[in-house]
N, C-alpha and C positions, 0 to 999 in steps of 0.2 A: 612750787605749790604742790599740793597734793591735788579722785573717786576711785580715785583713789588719789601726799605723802608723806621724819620722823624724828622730831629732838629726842633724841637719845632715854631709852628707857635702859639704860646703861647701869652696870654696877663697874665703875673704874676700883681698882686693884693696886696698888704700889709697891711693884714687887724688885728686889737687887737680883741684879741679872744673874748672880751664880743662882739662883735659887728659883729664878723662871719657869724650870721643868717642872719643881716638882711643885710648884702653885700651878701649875697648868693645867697638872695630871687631875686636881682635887676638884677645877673647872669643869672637868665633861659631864655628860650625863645630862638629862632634863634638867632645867631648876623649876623651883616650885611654884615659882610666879608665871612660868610661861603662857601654862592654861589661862590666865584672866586677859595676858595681853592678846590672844588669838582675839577673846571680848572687846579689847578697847580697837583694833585694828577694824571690825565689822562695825563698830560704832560709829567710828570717824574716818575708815578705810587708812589708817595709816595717816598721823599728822607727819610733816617733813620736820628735821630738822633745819631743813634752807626753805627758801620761799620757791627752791625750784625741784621737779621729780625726773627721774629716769622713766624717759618713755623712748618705745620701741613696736613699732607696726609692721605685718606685712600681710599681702591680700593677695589672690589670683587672679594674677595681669589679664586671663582671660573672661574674666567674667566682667562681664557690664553691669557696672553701678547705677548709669544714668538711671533706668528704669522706675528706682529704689525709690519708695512712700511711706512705706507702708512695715514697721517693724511690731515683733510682737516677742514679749522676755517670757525666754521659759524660764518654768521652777529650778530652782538648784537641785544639782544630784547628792548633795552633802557625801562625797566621796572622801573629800580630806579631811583632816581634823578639825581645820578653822571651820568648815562647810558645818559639821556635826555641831560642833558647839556654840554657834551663834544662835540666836534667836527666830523666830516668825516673826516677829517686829522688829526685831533687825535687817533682816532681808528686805521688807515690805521700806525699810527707808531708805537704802542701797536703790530698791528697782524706782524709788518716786526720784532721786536723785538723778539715775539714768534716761528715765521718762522726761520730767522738767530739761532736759538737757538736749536729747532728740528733740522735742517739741520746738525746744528754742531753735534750733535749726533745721526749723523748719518740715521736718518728719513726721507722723501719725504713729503713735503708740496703742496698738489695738489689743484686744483681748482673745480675741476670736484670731487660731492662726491658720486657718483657714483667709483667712484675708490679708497674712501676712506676705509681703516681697523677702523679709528676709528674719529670722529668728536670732533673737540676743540671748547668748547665755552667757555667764559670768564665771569667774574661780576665784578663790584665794588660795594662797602658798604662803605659808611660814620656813624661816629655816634660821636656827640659830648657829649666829657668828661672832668672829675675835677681832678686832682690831688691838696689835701690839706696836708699839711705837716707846722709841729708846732716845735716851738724853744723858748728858753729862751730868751728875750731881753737884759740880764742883766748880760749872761753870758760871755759874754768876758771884763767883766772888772769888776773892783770893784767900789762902792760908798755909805761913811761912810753915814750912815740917809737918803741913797734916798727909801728906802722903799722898801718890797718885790717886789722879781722882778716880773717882768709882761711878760707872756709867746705872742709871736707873732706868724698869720700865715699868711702863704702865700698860696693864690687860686693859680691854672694855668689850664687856662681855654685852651684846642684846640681841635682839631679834627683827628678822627683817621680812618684810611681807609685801608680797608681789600681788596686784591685782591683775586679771585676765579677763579681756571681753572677745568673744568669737562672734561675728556674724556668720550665720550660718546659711546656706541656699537649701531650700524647702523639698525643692525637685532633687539633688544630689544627696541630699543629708551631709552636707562635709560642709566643715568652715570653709568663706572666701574671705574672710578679713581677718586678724587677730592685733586685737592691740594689749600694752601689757605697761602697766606704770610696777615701780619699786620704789620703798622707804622703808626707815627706820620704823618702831613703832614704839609709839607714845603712849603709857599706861593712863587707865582714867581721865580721858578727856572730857570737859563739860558740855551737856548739851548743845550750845550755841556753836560751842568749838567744832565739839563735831560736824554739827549737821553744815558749819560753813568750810569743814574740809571733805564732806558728799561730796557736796558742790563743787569744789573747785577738784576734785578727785575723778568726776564726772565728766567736766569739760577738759582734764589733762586727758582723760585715758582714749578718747572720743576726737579728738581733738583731729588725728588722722583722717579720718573719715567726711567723706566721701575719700578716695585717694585720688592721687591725680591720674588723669589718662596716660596711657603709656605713650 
């Protein structure tokens, strides 16, 4: 599932393995579609390619959670690139996504954090990757004198984007919790799509929380 996760917004490649390198070499660099998918990733935080996301938590065994009511989302610092280039109405559906989700379990999403127990802030990460995988060309069929067979690969070139949620303590200013979903990303997702992979991008990334008592 994804609040972040991504069917392949992939350009697959079919390249013979002597010639690998120097298709490789022509690959680096920005491609020019990157900057829209930062867009479709804030949209729908990342649709998965599987129905299921890489998640990963961890929190400060000494602080005590039981207390916790009371959360309040701060603004984004728009430090990274995804941060700069999404929208104010993109964010404002991210933080109703994470609110609807706190709420459903049972939490208070305030505005005022002065009456906050503990402060949600959020990130996005982009980072483009290769996945290369090699096969035999020759092997689904036979032919008498065509010559050893000749192994093929395939590039697949996309981008992959990590969501990050800190709970933060008010009194310390330090995170005590961090959770962190990963996916492919999925260009131009539709409205419905997206906003039903907020949702389920929300209750992955959160999903940790409360942690368990040590």
């Amino acid at each position: 599932m994804v609040l972040l996760a991504v069917a392949s917004a992939s350009r697959a490649l079919k390249l013979r393995a002597l010639g690998m390198g120097k298709h490789l070499g022509r690959l680096s660099g920005r491609r020019p579609w990157a900057l829209p998918l930062l867009t479709a990733f804030a949209l729908g935080l990342g649709g998965c390619a599987t129905p299921s996301m890489d998640v990963s938590s961890d929190f400060d065994q000494a602080y005590d959670f039981s207390g916790v009511e009371r959360i309040a989302i701060l603004p984004i610092d728009r430090t990274t690139a995804a941060e700069r280039f999404i929208s104010d109405m993109q964010v404002g559906r991210i933080n109703a996504a994470l609110s609807a989700e706190l709420t459903g379990r049972g939490f208070s999403v305030v505005e005022d954090r002065a009456d906050a127990d503990l402060y949600l802030a959020w990130h996005l990460v982009t980072r483009e990757k290769t996945d290369i995988r090699s096969y035999n060309a020759a092997s689904t069929y036979q032919c008498w004198r065509c010559g050893p067979p000749v192994s093929d690969v395939s590039v697949y070139q996309y981008t992959q984007g990590s969501f990050i949620v800190d709970l933060i303590d008010p009194v310390r200013n330090r995170s005590v919790w961090r959770s962190t979903i990963q996916s492919r990303l999925e260009p131009n997702p539709g409205p419905d799509k997206a906003a039903q992979r907020r949702a389920a991008a929300a209750e992955a990334v959160l999903a940790p929380f409360p942690p368990a008592a040590p």
